[in-house]
C-alpha positions as CSV (number, residue, x, y, z in Angstrom):
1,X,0.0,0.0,0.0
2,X,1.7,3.1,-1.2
3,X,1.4,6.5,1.0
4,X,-1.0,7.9,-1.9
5,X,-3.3,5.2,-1.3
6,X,-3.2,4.9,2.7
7,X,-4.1,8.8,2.4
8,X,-6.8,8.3,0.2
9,X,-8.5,5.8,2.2
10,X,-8.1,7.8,5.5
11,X,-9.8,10.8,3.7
12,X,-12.6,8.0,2.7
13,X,-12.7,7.5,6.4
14,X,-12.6,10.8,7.7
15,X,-15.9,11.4,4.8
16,X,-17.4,8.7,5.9
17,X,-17.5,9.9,9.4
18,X,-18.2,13.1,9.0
19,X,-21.4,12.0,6.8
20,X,-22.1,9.8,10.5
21,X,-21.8,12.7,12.4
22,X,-23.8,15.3,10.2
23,X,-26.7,12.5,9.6
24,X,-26.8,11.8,13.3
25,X,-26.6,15.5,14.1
26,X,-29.6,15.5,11.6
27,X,-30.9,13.5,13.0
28,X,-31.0,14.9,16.7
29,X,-32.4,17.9,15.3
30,X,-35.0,16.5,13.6
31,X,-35.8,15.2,17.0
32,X,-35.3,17.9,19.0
33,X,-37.7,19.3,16.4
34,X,-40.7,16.8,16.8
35,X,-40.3,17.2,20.0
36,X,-41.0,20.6,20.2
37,X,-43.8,20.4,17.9
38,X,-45.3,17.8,20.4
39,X,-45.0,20.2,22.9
40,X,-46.4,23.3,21.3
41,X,-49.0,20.8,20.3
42,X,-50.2,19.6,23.9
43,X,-49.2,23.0,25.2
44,X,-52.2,23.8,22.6
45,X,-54.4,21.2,23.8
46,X,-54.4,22.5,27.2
47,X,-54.9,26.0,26.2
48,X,-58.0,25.1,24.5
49,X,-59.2,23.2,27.5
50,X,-58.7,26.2,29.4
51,X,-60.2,28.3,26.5
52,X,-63.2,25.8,26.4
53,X,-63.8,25.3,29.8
54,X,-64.1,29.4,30.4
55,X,-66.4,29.3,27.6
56,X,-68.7,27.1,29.6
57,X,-68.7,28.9,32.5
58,X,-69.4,32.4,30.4
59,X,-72.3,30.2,29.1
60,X,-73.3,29.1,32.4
61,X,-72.9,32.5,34.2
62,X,-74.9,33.8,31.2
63,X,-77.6,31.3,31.7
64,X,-77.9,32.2,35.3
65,X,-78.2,36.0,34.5
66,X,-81.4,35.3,32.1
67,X,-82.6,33.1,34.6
68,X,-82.5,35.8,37.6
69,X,-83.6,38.7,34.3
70,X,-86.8,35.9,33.5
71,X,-87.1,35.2,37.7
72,X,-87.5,39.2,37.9
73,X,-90.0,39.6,35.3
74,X,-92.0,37.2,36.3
75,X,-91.8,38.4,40.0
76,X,-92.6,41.8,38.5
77,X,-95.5,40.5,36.2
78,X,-97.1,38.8,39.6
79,X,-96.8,42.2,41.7
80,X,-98.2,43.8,38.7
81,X,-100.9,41.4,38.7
82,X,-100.9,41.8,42.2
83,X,-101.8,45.1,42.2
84,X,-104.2,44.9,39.6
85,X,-106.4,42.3,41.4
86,X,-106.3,44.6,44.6
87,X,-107.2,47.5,42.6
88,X,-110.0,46.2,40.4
89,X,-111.2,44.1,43.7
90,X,-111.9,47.3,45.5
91,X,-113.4,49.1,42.2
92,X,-116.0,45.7,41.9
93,X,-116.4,45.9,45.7
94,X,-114.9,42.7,46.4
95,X,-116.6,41.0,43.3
96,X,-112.8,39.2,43.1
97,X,-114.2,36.2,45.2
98,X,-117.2,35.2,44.0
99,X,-117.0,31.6,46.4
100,X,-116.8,34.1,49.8
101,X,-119.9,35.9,48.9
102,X,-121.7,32.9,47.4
103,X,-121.3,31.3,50.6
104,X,-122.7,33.9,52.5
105,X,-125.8,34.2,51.0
């Protein structure tokens, strides 16, 4: 084996390895990569959870405030109605309970 040729063979070598190393430092990357991505991904996931689950409790705390605006109303429409018994009982001279006054007589 001439020197020419030992030289060649240890540049073949020293090519060959440095095509290991870049592949495997490829390599790494590309897993350092995925992995990132994987992260960003669940890190994603969980920030919709969060986003979802505060959606859910706007709906809910939403739902709650038509409830108590219905509740109201509806309180309001019986004091109204209420009041409108009361008054046209005392126009009708206590005509509102016909049962009390059918008794009676």
């Amino acid at each position: 084996q001439t020197k020419a040729q030992r030289r060649q063979q240890e540049q073949k070598q020293r090519e060959e390895q440095r095509k290991k190393e870049e592949a495997a430092a490829q390599a790494e990357k590309e897993r350092a990569a995925q992995e990132l991505a994987a992260a960003q991904a669940a890190q994603e996931a969980e920030q919709a959870k969060k986003n979802k689950k505060q959606k859910q409790k706007e709906k809910e705390k939403e739902k709650q405030k038509q409830a108590e605006l219905e509740k109201q109303k509806q309180q309001q429409q019986q004091r109204t109605a209420l009041v409108l018994q009361r008054s046209a009982g005392n126009d009708s001279g206590g005509m509102i309970c016909p049962i009390s006054s059918s008794s009676s007589s």
